[in-house]
N, C-alpha and C positions, 0 to 999 in steps of 0.2 A: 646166790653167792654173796656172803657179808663183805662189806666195805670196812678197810682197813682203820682201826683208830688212832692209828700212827700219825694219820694224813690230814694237814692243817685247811686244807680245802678238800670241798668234795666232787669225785671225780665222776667223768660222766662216762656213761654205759662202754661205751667204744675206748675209752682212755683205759679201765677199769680192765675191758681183755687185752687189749695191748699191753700192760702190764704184768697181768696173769702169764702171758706166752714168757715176758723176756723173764721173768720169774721162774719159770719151768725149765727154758733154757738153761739159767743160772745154777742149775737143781736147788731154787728154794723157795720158802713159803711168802707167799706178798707180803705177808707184812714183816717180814726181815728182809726182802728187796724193797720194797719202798724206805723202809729204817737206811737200810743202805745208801741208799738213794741219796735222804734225807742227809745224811751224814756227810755224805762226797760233797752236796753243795753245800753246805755251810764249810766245810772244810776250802772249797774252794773260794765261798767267799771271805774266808780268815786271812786265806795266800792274797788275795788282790788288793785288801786292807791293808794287810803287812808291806807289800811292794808298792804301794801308794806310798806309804810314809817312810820308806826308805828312799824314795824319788823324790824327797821335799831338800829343798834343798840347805845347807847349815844355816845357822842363826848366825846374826854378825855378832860381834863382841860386844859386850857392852862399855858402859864407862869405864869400872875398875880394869878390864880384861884388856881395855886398847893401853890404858893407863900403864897398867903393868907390863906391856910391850914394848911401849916408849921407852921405859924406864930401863929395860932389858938393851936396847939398843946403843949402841958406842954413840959418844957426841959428835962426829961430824955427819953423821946422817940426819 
């Protein structure tokens, strides 16, 4: 059985059929289930990247930005 060239490490004997099965399952050839594979995790590591820095939370203003707020506000405040 050829080992896939898709795969960024190489897998061991038992990993290799367990793979082949969930491949067969899926009706497809290992090396477009592991591609697949490959593809869902990085896609899922894109989403945890992206939702990390939408959980950062704003920048405060800077000089100009508070400056201009001041400036924006009625005088007795």
């Amino acid at each position: 059985m050829p080992t896939p060239k898709t795969t960024t490490k190489r897998l061991t004997d038992g990993q290799l059929a367990y793979e082949t099965k969930r491949a067969a399952k899926a009706g497809m050839s290992l090396d477009k289930w592991l591609g697949s594979k490959q593809r869902q995790q990085e896609a899922d590591a894109k989403a945890k990247l992206k939702a990390a820095e939408a959980a950062k939370p704003p920048k405060p203003p800077g000089f100009f930005g508070r400056l201009l707020e001041r400036a924006q506000r009625p005088f007795g405040s």
